[in-house]
C-alpha positions as CSV (number, residue, x, y, z in Angstrom):
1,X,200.2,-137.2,-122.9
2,X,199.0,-140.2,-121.3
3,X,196.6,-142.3,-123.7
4,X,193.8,-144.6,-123.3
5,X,196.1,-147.3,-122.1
6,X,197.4,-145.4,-119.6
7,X,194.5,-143.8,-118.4
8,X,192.7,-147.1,-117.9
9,X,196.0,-148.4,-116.0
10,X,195.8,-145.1,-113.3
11,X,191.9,-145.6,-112.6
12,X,192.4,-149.4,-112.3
13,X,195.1,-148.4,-109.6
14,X,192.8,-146.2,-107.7
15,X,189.4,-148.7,-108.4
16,X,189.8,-149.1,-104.0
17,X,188.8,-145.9,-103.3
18,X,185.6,-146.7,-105.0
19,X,183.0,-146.9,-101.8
20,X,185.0,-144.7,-100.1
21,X,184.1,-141.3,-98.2
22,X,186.5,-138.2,-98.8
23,X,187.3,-136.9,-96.0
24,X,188.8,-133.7,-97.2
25,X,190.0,-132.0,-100.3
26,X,192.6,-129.3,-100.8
27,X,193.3,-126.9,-104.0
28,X,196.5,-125.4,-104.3
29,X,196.2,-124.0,-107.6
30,X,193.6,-122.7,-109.5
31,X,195.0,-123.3,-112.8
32,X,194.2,-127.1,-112.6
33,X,191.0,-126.2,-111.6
34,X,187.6,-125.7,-113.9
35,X,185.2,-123.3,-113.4
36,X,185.5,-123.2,-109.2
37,X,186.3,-121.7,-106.1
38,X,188.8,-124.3,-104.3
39,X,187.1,-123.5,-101.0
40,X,183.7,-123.9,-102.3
41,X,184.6,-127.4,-104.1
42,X,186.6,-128.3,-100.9
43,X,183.5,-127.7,-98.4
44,X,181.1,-129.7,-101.5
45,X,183.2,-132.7,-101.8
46,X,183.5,-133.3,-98.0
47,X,181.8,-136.4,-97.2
48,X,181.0,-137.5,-100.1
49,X,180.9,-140.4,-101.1
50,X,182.3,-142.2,-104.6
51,X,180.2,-144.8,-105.7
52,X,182.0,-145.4,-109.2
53,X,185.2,-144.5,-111.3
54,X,185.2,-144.5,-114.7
55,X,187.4,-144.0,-117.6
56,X,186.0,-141.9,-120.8
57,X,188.7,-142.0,-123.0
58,X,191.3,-139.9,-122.0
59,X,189.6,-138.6,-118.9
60,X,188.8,-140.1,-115.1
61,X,185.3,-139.3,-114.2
62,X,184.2,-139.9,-110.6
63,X,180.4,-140.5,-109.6
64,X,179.3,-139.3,-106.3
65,X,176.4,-140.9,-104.2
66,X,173.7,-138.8,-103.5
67,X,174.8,-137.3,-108.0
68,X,178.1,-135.1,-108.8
69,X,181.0,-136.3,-111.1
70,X,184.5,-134.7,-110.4
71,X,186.5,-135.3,-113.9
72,X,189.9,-135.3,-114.2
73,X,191.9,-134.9,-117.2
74,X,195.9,-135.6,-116.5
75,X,197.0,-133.5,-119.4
76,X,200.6,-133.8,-120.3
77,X,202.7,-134.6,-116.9
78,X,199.6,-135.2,-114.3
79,X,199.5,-138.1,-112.2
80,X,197.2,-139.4,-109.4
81,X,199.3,-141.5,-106.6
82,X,198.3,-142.6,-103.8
83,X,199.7,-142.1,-100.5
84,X,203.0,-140.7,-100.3
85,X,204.1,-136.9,-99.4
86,X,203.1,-133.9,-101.3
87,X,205.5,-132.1,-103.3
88,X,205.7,-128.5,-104.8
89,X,204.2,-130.2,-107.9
90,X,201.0,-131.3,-106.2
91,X,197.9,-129.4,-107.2
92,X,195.4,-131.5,-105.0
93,X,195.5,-133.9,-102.3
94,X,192.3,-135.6,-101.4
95,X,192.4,-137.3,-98.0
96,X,190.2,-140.7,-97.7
97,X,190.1,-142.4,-94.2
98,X,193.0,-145.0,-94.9
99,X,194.7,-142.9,-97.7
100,X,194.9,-139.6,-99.6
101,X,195.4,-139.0,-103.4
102,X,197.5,-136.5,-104.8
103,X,197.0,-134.9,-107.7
104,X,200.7,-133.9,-109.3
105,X,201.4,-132.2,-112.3
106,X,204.7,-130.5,-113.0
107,X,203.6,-128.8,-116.8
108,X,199.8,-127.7,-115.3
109,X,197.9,-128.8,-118.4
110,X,195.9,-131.2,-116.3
111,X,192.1,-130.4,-114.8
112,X,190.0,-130.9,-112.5
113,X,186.0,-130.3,-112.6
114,X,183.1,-131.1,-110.6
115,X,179.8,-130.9,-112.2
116,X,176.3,-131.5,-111.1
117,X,175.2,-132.9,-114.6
118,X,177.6,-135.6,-116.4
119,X,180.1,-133.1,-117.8
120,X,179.6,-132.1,-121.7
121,X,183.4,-132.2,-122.8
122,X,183.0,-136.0,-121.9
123,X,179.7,-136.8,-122.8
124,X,181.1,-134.8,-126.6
125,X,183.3,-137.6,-127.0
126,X,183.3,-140.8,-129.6
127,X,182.7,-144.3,-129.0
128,X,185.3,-146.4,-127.1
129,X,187.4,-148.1,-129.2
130,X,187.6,-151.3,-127.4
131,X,184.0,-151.7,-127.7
132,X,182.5,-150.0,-131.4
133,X,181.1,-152.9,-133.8
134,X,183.3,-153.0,-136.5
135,X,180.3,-152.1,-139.2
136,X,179.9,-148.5,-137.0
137,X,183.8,-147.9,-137.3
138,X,184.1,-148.7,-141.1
139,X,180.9,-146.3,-141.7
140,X,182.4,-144.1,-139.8
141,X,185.2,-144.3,-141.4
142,X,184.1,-143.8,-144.8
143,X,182.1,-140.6,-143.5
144,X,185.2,-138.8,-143.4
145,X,187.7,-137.0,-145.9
146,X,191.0,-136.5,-144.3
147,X,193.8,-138.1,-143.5
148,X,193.9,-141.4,-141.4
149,X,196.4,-140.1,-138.6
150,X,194.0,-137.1,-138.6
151,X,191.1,-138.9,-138.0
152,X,192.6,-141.4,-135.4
153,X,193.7,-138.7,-133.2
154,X,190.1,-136.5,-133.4
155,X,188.6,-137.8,-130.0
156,X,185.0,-137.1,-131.4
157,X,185.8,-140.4,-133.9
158,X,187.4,-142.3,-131.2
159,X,187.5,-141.9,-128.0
160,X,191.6,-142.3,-125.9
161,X,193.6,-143.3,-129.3
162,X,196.5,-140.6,-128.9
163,X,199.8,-140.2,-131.3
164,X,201.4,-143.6,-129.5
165,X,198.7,-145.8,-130.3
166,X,197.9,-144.4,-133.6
167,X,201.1,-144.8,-134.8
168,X,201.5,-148.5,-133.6
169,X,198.0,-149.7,-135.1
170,X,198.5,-148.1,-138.6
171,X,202.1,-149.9,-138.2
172,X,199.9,-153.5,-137.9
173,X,197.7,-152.5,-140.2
174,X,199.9,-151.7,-143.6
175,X,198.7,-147.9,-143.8
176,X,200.8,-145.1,-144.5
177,X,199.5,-142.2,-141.8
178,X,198.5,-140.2,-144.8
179,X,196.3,-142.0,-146.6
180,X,193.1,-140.8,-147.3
181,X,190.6,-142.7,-145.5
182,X,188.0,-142.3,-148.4
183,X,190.5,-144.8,-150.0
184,X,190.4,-147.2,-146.8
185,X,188.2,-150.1,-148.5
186,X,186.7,-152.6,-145.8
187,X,189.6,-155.5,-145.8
188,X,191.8,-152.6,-144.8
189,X,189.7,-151.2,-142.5
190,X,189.0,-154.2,-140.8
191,X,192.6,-154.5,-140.7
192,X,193.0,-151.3,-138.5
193,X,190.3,-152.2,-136.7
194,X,191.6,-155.4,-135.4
195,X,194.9,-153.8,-135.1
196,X,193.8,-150.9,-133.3
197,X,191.8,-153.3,-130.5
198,X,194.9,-155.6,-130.1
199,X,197.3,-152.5,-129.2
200,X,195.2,-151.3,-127.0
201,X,194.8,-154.7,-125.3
202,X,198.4,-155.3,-124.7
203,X,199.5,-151.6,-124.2
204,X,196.7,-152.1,-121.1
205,X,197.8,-155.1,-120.0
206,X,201.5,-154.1,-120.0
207,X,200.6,-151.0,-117.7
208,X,200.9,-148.6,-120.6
209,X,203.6,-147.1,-122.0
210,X,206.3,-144.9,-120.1
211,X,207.8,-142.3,-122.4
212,X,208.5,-139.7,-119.7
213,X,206.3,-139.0,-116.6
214,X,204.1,-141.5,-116.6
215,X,203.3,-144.0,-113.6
216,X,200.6,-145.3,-112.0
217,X,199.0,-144.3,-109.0
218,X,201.1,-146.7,-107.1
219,X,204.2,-145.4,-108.7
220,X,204.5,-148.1,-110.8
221,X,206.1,-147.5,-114.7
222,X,204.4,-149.4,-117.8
223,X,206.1,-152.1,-120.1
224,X,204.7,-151.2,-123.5
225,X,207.5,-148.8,-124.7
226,X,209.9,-151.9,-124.8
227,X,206.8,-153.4,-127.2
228,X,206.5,-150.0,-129.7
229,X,207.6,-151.2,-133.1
230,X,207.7,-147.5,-134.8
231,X,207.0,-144.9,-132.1
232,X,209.6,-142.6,-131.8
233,X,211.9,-145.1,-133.2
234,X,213.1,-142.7,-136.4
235,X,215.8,-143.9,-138.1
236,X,216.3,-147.3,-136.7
237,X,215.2,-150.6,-138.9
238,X,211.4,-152.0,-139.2
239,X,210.7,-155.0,-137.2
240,X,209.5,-156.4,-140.4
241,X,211.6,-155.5,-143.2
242,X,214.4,-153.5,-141.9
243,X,213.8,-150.3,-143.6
244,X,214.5,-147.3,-141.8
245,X,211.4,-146.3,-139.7
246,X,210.7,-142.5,-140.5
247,X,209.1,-139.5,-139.5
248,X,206.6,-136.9,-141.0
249,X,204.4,-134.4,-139.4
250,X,200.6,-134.8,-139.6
251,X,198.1,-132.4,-137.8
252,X,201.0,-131.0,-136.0
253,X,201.9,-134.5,-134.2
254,X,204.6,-136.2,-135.8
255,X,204.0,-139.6,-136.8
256,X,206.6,-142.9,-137.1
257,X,205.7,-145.5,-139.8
258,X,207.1,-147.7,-142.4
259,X,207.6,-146.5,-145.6
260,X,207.9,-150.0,-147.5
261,X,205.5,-151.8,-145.0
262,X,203.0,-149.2,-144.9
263,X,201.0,-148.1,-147.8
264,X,198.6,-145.3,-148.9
């Protein structure tokens, strides 16, 4: 599923249409669509113009002039591109006077949702992780009793950090992705904080990461899968001590780590 990294990389690809008028906007499937009749969205969306796009963790939110947000969550295999042909993958094509987007999603676990109000599921969401003081993550850290890979993935703690990223930061950090984050003490904390906000940063400005599907909206692949030091990288050595990365399942995601360089 595409991350924060990735997400930020697709609306940064489609910031032009910002200013921009839809023309038209076609539904193919209801399945991708929230809550709407595709005619009834088509006719309310003609015309209308977006004055902002936006990135909310893992979701694309849209801000129409005149109020409306249209949010769009790319689920496992969605992709926005713009321009190009439609395929029998594509869900949505929305046609702007010098270019359409197309909304394409092989697996259908993506959505798209217009709302008169800023939509709840977003506004639900935790703080951004490239921008929460370090004092409100390490209280809010210390609020919980679970495990850390548990807590990094609930989006209502953080908002965008997915299994990729997760995985990489605890990595930089030194913690095992099943300690208890009631034994996280502040040095360590501070640790994963920092670590978190520098993966992020370089998984952006490498386009993201590529695993399988992902592009963005110009087609373009990310860079940051060369960069992963533990993701899906079971069995091979540690960058930093050559111990065999390995694997164990938490929350139902598995999760790559260190087991010498990482501890609980």
């Amino acid at each position: 599923m595409p991350e924060l990294p990735e997400v930020e990389t697709v609306v940064r690809s489609i910031a032009p249409l910002t200013g921009q008028r839809i023309l038209s906007a076609e539904f193919r499937n209801l399945r991708i669509l929230r809550g709407g009749d595709p005619d009834a969205l088509s006719a309310l969306l003609q015309g209308r113009r977006i004055v902002a796009i936006q990135r909310f963790g893992k979701f694309i939110v849209a801000s129409f002039e005149g109020g409306g947000y249209l949010t769009i969550h790319l689920g496992m295999t969605g992709r926005l591109l713009l321009g190009g042909a439609s395929g029998k993958h594509t869900h949505a094509i929305f046609t702007f006077p010098r270019t359409t987007l197309l909304f394409d999603d092989s697996r259908q676990f993506g959505s798209i949702e217009f709302s008169v109000d800023f939509p709840p599921r977003v506004a639900r969401l935790g703080p951004e992780p490239l921008d929460i003081p370090f004092d409100q993550f390490s209280s809010a850290l210390q609020r919980h009793k679970t495990r850390i890979k548990s807590l990094l993935l609930n989006q209502t703690f953080l908002r965008g950090v997915g299994n990729i990223y997760a995985d990489e930061a605890l990595f930089r950090a030194g913690i095992h992705p099943q300690a208890l984050t009631q034994r996280i003490r502040r040095h360590r904390a501070r640790k994963l904080y920092d670590a978190i906000v520098a993966v992020l940063t370089e998984a952006i400005a490498a386009g993201g990461s590529s695993i399988s599907d992902y592009v963005d909206a110009e087609g373009r692949k990310g860079l940051f899968q060369f960069s992963h030091r533990v993701y899906q990288r079971t069995g091979e050595p540690c960058p930093a001590c050559q111990t065999p990365i390995r694997r164990v399942i938490v929350t139902q995601r598995s999760s790559h780590f260190c087991p010498r360089c990482q501890r609980r």
